[in-house]
C-alpha positions as CSV (number, residue, x, y, z in Angstrom):
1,X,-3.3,19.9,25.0
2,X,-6.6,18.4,26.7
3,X,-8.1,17.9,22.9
4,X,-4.7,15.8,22.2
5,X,-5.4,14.1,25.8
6,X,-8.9,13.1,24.6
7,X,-7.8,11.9,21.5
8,X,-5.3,9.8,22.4
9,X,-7.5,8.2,25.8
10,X,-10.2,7.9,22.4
11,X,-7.6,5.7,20.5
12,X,-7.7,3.2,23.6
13,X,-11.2,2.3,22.8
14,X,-11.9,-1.3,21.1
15,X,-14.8,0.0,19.3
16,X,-14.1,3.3,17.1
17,X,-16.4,4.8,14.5
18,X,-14.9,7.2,12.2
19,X,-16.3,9.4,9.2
20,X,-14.7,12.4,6.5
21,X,-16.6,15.4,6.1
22,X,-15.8,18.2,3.8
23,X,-15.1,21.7,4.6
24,X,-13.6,24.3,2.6
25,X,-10.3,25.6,4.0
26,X,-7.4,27.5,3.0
27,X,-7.2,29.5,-0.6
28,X,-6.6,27.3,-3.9
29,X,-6.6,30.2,-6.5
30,X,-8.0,33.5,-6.6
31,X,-12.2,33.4,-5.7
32,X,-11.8,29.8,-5.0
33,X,-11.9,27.8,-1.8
34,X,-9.7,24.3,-1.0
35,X,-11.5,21.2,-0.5
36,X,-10.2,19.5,2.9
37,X,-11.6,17.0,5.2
38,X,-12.7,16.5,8.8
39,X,-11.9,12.7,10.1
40,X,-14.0,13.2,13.2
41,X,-13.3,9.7,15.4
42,X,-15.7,9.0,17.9
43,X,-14.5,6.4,21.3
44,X,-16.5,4.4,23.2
45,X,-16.5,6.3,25.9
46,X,-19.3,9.2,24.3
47,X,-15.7,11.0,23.3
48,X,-15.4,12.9,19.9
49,X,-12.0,14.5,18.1
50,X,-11.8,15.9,15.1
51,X,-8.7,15.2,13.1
52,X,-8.4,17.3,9.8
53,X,-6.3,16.8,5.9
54,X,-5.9,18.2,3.0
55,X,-6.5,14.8,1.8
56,X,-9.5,12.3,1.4
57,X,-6.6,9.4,0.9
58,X,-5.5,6.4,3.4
59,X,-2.7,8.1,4.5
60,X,-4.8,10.5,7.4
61,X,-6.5,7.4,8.2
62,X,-2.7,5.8,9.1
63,X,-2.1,8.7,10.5
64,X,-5.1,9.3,12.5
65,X,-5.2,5.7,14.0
66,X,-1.5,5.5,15.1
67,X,-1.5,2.9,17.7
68,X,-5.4,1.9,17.3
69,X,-6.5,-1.8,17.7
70,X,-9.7,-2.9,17.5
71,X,-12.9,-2.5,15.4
72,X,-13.2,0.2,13.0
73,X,-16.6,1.1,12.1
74,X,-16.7,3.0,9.1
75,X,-18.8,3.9,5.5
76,X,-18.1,2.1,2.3
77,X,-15.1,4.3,1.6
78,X,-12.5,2.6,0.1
79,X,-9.5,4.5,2.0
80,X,-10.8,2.7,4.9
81,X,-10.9,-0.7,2.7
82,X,-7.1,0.0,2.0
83,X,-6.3,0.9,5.9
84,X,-8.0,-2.2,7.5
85,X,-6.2,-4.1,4.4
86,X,-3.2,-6.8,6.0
87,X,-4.1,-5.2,9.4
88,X,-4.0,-8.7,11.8
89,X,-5.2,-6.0,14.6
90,X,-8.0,-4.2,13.1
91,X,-11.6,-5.5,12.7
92,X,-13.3,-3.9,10.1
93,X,-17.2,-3.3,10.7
94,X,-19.9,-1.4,8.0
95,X,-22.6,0.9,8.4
96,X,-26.1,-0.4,7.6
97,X,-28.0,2.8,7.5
98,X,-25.1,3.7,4.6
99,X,-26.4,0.7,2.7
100,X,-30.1,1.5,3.4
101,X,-29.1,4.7,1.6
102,X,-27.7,3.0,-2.0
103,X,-31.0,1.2,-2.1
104,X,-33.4,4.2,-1.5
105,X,-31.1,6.1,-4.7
106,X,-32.9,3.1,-6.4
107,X,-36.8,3.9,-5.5
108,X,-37.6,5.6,-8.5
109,X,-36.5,2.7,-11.0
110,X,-36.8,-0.1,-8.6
111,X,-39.7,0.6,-6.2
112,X,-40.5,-3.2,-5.8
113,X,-37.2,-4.4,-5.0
114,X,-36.7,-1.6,-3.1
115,X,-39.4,-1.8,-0.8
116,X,-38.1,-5.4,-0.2
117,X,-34.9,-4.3,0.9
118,X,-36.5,-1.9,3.0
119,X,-38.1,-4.2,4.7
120,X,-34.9,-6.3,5.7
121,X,-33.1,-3.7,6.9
122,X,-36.0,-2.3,9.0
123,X,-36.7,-5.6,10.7
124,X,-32.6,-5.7,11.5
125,X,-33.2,-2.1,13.1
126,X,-36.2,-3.2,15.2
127,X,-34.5,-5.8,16.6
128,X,-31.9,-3.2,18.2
129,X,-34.6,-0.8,19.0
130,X,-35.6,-4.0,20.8
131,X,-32.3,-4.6,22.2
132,X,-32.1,-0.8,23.8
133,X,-35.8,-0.8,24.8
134,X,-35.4,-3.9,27.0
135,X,-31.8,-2.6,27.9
136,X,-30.3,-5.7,27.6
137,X,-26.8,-6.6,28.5
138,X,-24.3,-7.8,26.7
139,X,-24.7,-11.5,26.8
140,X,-28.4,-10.8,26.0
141,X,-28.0,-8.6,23.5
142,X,-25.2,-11.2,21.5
143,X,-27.9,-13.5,21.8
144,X,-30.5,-11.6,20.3
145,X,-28.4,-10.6,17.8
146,X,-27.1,-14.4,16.7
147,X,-30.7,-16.0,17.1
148,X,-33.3,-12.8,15.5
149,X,-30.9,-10.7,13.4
150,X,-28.4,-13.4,11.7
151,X,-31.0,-15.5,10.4
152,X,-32.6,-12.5,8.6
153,X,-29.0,-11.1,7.3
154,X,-28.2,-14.2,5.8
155,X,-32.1,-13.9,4.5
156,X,-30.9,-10.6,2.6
157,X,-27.9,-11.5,1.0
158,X,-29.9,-14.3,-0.5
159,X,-32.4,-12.1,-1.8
160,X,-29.4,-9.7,-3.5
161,X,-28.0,-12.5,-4.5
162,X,-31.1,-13.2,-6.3
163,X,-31.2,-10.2,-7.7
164,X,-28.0,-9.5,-8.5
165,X,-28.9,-12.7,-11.4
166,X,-31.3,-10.5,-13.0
167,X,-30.5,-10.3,-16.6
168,X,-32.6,-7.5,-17.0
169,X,-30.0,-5.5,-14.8
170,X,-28.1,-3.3,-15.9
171,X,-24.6,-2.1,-14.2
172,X,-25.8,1.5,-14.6
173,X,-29.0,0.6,-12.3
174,X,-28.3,2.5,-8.9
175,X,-30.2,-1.2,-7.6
176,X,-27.5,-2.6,-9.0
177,X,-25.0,-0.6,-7.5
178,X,-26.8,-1.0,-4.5
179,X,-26.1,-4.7,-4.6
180,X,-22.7,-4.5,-5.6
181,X,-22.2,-2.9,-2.6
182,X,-23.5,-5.4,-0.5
183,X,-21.7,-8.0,-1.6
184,X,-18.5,-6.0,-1.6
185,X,-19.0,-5.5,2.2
186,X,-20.9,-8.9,3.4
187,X,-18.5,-9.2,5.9
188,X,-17.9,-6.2,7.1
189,X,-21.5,-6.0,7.4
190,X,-22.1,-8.9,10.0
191,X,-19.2,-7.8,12.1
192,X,-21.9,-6.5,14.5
193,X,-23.8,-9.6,14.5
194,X,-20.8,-11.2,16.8
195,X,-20.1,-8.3,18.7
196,X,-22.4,-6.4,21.4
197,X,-20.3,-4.0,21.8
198,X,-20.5,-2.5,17.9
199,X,-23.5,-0.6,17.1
200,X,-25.3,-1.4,13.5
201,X,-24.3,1.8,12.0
202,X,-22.2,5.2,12.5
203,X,-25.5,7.4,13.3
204,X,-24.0,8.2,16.8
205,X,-21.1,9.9,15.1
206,X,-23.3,11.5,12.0
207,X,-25.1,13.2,14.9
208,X,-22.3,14.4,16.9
209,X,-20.8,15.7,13.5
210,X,-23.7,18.1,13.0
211,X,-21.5,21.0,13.9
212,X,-19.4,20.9,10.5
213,X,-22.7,20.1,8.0
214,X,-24.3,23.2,10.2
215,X,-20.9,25.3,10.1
216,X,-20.7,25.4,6.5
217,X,-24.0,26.6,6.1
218,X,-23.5,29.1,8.6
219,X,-19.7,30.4,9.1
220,X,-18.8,28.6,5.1
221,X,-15.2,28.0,5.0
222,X,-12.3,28.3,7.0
223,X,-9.7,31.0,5.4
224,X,-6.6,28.8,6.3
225,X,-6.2,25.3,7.1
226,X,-4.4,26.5,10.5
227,X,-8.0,27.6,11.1
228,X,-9.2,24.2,10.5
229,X,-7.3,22.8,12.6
230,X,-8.2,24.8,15.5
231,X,-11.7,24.4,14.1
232,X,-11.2,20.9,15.0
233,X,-9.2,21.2,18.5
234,X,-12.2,23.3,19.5
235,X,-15.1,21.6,18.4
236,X,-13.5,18.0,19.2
237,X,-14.2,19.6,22.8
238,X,-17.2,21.1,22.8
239,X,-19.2,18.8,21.3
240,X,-17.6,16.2,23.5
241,X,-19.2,18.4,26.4
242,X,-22.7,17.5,25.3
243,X,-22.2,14.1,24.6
244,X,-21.3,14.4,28.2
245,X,-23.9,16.3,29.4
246,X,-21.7,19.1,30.6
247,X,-22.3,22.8,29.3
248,X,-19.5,24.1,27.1
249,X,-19.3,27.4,28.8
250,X,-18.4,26.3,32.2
251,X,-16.5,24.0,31.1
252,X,-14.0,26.2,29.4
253,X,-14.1,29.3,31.8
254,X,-13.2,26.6,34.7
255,X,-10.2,25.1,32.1
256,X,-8.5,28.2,31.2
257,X,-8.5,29.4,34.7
258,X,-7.3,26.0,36.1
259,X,-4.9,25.3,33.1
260,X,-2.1,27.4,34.5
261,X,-1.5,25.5,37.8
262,X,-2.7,21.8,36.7
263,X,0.5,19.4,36.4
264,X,1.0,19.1,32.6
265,X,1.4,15.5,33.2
266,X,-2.0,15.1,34.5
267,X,-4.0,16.9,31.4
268,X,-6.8,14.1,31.2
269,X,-8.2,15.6,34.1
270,X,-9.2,18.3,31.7
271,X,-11.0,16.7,28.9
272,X,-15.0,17.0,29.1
273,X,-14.8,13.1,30.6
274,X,-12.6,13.7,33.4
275,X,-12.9,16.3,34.1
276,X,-17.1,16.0,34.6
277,X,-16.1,13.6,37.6
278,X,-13.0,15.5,39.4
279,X,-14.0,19.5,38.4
280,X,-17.8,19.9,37.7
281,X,-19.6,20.1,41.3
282,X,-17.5,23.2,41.8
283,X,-16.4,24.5,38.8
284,X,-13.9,27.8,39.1
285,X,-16.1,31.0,37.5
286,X,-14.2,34.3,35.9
287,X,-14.6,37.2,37.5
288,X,-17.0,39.1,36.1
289,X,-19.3,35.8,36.9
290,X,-18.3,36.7,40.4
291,X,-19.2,40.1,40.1
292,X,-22.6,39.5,38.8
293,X,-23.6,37.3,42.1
């Protein structure tokens, strides 16, 4: 119940990044695996819950953001395209560091031009790490952003513009491809540019997602999607107790102890957030912790 608590307090954020990594779960045939997805949605308040379907389509992503207004920060995936799509409540924002990544597929045929673009994005990024080195607020930081970084975004899309009128481009390039997907996004991409309070890409959730990339090297697959799903209810918790600082442990040997006597209406108390402010200076121990002292 707390993981459903969480997500729901996560849903309340104005800025929410969200992502769809695979895992296998569930049997397809005999000696073959399902392909599913994780939508892992990570709030502004260092909060993470994974949501999982059997489907890469738009219809998790409705599902998933029941009730969310605000900005969506996302990849170029299109189900996202086709969510944010006649949504007068939903901003739409892009990831820079996934467009860095369509132009470094380019370095072996376009070194030059990649190299350029390389250098427009990494001027963009020193101007955050400028931004979180000086720990600017949010006034300052909207400045910053408005009077260093716009001038040079607008810089880039000129230059793939220019590019983009190559004749000796072909659509097969992955530079061209790269461009496409620029201007396909420009506006997603500036979204940041008049907002403090949106980061320049989804790194902060890639991170936090580790567990899944890391799981299916280590545990695989998930025999049924019921698994999955508790997969998900688990890990939405403890990674959201190291985003908070909190160690998973304690955390869960104090919930399950406390669980039974804790008003179901007051079950925010117990997600890794709260509960780090009302529970964790004296955290309930089992007892065989009480044994061992």
């Amino acid at each position: 119940m707390s993981s459903y608590a969480q997500k729901r307090h996560i849903l309340q954020s104005k800025v929410l990044a969200m992502d769809e990594p695979p895992i296998k779960a569930g049997r397809k045939k005999k000696g073959k695996m399902q392909s599913t997805w994780f939508w892992p949605l990570y709030g502004e308040d260092d909060e993470l819950a994974f949501t999982w379907s059997k489907s890469r389509g738009t219809a998790h992503v409705e599902q998933a953001l029941e009730n969310f207004h605000g900005t969506l920060l996302t990849d170029g995936y299109s189900a996202y395209d086709c969510y944010a799509r006649n949504k007068p409540g939903i901003t739409q924002a892009q990831c820079w560091a996934h467009t860095r990544r369509y132009f470094i597929k380019a370095e072996a045929l376009e070194p030059e031009a990649v190299a350029q673009s390389l250098d427009f994005i990494g001027k963009l990024y020193a101007i955050e790490a400028d931004i979180r080195d000086h720990q600017l607020d949010r006034e300052q930081c909207l400045k910053q952003r408005l009077t260093q970084s716009k001038p040079r975004v607008d810089q880039f899309f000129a230059w793939c513009h220019e590019q983009s009128q190559r004749t000796d481009l072909v659509n097969s390039n992955p530079l061209a491809k790269a461009l496409t997907y620029v201007r396909n996004h420009q506006e997603q991409l500036q979204v940041y540019l008049s907002d403090p309070d949106v980061p320049i890409d989804t790194n902060h959730l890639e991170r936090a997602l580790r567990v899944i990339p890391m799981g299916r090297k280590n545990w695989l697959f998930c025999w049924t999607e019921v698994g999955a799903q508790q997969v998900g209810i688990i890990q939405s918790l403890l990674t959201t107790c190291r985003l908070q600082g909190i160690d998973p442990y304690t955390y869960l040997v104090d919930v399950l102890m406390r669980i039974d006597l804790h008003p179901a209406s007051e079950v925010l108390d117990l997600t890794p957030r709260v509960w780090k402010d009302k529970f964790a200076d004296n955290p309930l121990k089992s007892d065989l912790a009480m044994v061992r002292q």
